[in-house]
N, C-alpha and C positions, 0 to 999 in steps of 0.2 A: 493199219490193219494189224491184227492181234493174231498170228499164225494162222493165215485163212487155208493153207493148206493142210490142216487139219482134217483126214478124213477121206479126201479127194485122193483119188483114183492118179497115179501117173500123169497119162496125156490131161485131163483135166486141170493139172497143177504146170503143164505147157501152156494150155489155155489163159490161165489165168495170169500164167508172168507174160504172155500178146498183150493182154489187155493192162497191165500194170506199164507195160513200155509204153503202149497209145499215150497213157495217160501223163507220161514222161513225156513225151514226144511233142503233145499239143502244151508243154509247161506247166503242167503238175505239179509238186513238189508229193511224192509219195513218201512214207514211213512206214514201213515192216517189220515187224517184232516176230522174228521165223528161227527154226533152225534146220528147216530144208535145205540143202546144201545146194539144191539145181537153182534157186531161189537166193541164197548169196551169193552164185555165182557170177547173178545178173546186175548186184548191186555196185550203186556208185560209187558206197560208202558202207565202210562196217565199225559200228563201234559196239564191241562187246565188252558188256555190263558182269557185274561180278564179286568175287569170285563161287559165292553161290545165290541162290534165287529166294523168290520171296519173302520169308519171316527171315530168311540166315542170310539175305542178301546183305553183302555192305556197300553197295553201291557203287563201288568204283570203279571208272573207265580203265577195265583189263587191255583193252586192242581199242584203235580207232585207224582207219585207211581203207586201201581198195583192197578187194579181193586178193592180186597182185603183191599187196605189200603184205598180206597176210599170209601167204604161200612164203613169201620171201624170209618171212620170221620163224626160229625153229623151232617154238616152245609157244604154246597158250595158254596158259595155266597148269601149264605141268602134262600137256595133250596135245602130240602132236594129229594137227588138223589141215595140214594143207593134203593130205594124199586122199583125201573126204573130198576138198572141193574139188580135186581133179586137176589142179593148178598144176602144171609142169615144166 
């Protein structure tokens, strides 16, 4: 999914990370391209791509791990981002 919470309301981007776990749950394999943060915070797995995006992207794997190892880490690109996912 290509940041499906684009748009969406709060509790409606709750909604939608129920039905992303179901789909976990029943053996899924999902992929999310988000930067929701209540929506990283549910992932199994984070690998952020980098260090800018589209035409200036150069592609390189900046972060890869769990939310957890990502709080754990002090720096993301020069951005600290664990006090965003809530990690503590």
């Amino acid at each position: 999914m290509d940041e499906p919470t684009t748009g969406l309301h709060r509790s409606d981007t709750g909604h939608l990370i129920e039905i992303m776990e179901r789909l976990v749950d029943e053996g899924n394999t999902v992929v999310v391209i988000e930067h929701n943060t209540d929506v990283m915070r549910q992932a199994d797995w984070i690998i952020d791509l980098g260090p800018e995006g589209g035409t200036q992207g150069a592609g390189r794997v900046m972060f890869e791990g769990t939310p957890r190892d990502l709080f754990e880490r002090e720096r993301v690109v020069d951005e600290p981002i664990h006090p965003r996912l809530g990690l503590y």
